[in-house]
MILUM-887285 format. One line per 10 residues: number of its first residue (from 1); their letters; for each residue x, y negated, z of C-alpha. Coordinates in nm, 4 decimals, padded with zeros to 6 digits. Example, Ala and Ser with C-alpha at 12.3 -4.5 7.8 and 13.67 -1.06 7.14 Angstrom:
<nuros>
1) as) 01.2300 00.4500 00.7800; 01.3670 00.1060 00.7140
</nuros>
This chain:
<nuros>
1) xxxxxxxxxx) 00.0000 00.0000 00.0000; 00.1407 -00.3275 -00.0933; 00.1015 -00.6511 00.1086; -00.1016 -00.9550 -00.0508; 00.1458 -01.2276 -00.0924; -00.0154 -01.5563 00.0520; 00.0206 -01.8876 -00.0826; 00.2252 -02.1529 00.1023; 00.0135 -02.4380 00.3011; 00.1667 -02.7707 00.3317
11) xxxxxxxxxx) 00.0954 -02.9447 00.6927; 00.0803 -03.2892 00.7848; 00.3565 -03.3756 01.0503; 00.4501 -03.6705 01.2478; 00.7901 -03.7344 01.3725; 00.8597 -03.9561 01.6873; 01.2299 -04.0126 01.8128; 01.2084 -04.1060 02.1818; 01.5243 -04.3279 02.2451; 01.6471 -04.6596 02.3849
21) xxxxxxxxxx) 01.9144 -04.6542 02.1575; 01.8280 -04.5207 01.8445; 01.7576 -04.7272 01.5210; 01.5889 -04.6077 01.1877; 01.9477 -04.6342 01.0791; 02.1204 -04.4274 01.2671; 01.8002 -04.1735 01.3872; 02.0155 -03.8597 01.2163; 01.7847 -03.6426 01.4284; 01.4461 -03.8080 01.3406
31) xxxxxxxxxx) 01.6162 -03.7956 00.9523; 01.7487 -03.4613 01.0126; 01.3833 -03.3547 01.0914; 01.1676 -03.5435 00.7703; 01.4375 -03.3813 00.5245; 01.3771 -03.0271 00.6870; 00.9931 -03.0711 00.6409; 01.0084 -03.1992 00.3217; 01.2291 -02.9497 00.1878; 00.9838 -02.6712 00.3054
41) xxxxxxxxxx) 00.7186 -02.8204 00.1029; 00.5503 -03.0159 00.4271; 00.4221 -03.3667 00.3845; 00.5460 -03.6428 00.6612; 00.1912 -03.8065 00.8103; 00.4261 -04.1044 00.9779; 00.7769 -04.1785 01.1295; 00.8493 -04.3986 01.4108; 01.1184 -04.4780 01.6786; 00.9790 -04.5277 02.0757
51) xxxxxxxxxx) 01.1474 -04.6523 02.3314; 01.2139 -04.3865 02.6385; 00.8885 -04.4693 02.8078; 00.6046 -04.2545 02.9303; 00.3201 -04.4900 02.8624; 00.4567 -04.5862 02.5149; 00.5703 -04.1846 02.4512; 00.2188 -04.0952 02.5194; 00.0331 -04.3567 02.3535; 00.1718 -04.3182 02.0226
61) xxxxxxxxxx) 00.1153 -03.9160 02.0411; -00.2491 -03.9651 02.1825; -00.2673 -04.2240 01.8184; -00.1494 -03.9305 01.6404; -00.3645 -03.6842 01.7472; -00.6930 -03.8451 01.7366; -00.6071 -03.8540 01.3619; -00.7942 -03.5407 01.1864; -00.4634 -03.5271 00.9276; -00.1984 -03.5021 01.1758
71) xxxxxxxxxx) -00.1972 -03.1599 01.2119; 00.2120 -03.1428 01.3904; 00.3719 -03.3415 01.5694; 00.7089 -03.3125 01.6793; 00.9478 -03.5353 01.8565; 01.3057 -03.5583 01.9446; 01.4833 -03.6994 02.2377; 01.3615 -03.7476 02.6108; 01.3449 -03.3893 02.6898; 01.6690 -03.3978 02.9396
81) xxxxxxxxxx) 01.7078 -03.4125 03.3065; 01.8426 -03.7803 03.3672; 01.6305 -04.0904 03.5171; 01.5554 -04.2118 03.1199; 01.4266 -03.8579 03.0121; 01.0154 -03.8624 03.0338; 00.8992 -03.7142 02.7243; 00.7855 -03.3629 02.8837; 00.5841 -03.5964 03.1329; 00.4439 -03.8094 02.8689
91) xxxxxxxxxx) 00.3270 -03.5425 02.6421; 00.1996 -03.2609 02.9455; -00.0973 -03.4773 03.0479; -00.2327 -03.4363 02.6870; -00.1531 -03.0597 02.6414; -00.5165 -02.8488 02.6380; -00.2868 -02.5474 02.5923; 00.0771 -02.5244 02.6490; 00.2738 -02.3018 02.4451; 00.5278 -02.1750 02.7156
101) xxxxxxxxxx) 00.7130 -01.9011 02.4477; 00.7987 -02.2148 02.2090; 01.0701 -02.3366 02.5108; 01.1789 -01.9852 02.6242; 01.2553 -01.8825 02.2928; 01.4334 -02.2315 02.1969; 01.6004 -02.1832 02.4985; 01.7198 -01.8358 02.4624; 01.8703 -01.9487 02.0867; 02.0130 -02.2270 02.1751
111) xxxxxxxxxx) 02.2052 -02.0200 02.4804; 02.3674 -01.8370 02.1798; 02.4883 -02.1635 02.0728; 02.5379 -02.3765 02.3459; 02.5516 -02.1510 02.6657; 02.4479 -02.2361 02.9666; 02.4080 -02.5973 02.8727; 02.0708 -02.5246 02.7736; 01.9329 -02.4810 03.1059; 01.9350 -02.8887 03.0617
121) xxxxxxxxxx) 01.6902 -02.8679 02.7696; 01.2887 -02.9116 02.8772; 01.2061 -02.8676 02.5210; 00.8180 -02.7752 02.5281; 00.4812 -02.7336 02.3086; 00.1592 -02.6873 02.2951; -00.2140 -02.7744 02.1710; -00.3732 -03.1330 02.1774; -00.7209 -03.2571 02.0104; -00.6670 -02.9240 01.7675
131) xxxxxxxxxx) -00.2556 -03.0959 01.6563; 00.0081 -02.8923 01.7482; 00.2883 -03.0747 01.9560; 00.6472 -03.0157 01.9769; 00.8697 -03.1679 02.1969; 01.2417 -03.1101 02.1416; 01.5955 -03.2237 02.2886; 01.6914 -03.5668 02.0754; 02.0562 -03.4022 01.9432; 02.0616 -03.2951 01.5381
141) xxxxxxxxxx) 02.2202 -02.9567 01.6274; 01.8958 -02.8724 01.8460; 01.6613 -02.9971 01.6255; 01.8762 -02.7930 01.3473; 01.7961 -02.5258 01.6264; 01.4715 -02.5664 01.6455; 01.3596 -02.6248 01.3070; 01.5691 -02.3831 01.1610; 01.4818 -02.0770 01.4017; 01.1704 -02.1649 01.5110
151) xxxxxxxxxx) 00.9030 -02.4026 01.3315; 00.9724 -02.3185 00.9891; 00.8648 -01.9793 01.0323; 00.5578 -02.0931 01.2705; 00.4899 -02.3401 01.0636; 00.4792 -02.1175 00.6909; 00.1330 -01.9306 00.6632; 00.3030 -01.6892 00.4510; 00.4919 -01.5830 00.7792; 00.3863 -01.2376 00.9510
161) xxxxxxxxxx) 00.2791 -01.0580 01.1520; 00.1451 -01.3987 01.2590; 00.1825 -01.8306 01.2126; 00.0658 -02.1486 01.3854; -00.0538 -02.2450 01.0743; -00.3212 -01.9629 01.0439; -00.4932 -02.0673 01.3380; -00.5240 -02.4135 01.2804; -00.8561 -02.3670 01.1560; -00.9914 -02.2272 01.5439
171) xxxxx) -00.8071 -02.4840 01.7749; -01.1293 -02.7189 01.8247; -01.3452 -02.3854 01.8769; -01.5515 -02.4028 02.2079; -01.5102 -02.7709 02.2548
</nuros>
């Protein structure tokens, strides 16, 4: 019996890079993710740079998804441990559903690469208004990671035994 090849189905994704520093400029993470969506045939819903703040973080993901064609949103930056670092916090309060596997798994990668540095990473994800949200670590090399390892495969409806992307349809059931 041979498997029915499925076709490809581009998302919409938004990219925020958290940072006090950071300038369209020189955002290679923020860059680093846009090429690697649009080289996987994804189409970038909107860009923008935030300053490391919990009220701003939040407010321009909670713009985001109460759009119908923002269907991913990922960020960069803010996921660390020091005093500047609130994206986790910013982004939790709007989670219906976390997806706790998307950080142990990054996690568990990135120990291949990094060691134990990673225990420093509070990368997470999960579920909000029906848009998937991402939140990783603001360097290139983990959002290289991330990408690479992680959402391109989740985020490919052609992937199996199972994708995000297939149950995007069912994340507003029972609301």
């Amino acid at each position: 019996m041979t498997a029915i090849q499925r076709e490809f189905i581009p998302v919409n994704i938004a990219v925020l890079t958290v940072s006090d520093s950071r300038t369209e400029a020189d955002d290679k993470s923020g860059k680093l993710l846009v090429s690697r969506l649009n080289d996987a045939g994804h189409q970038l819903f909107e860009k923008t740079i935030v300053k490391d703040d919990i009220f701003a973080v939040r407010a321009v993901i909670s713009n985001w998804i109460a759009e119908p064609d923002a269907q991913v949103v990922i960020t960069t930056g803010g996921t660390g441990v020091t005093g500047f670092d609130g994206t986790p916090e910013a982004v939790r309060p709007l989670l219906e559903k976390t997806l706790d596997g998307f950080g142990e798994v990054f996690r568990m990668i990135s120990y291949e690469e990094i060691g134990t540095s990673t225990l420093q990473s509070r990368a997470i994800a999960g579920v909000a208004n029906g848009t998937y949200v991402f939140c990783l670590p603001g360097s290139s090399g983990a959002c290289a990671t991330a990408w690479d390892k992680l959402l391109v495969h989740q985020l490919d409806y052609r992937t199996r035994p199972c994708n995000l992307v297939e149950l995007m349809p069912r994340l507003l059931e029972h609301r």
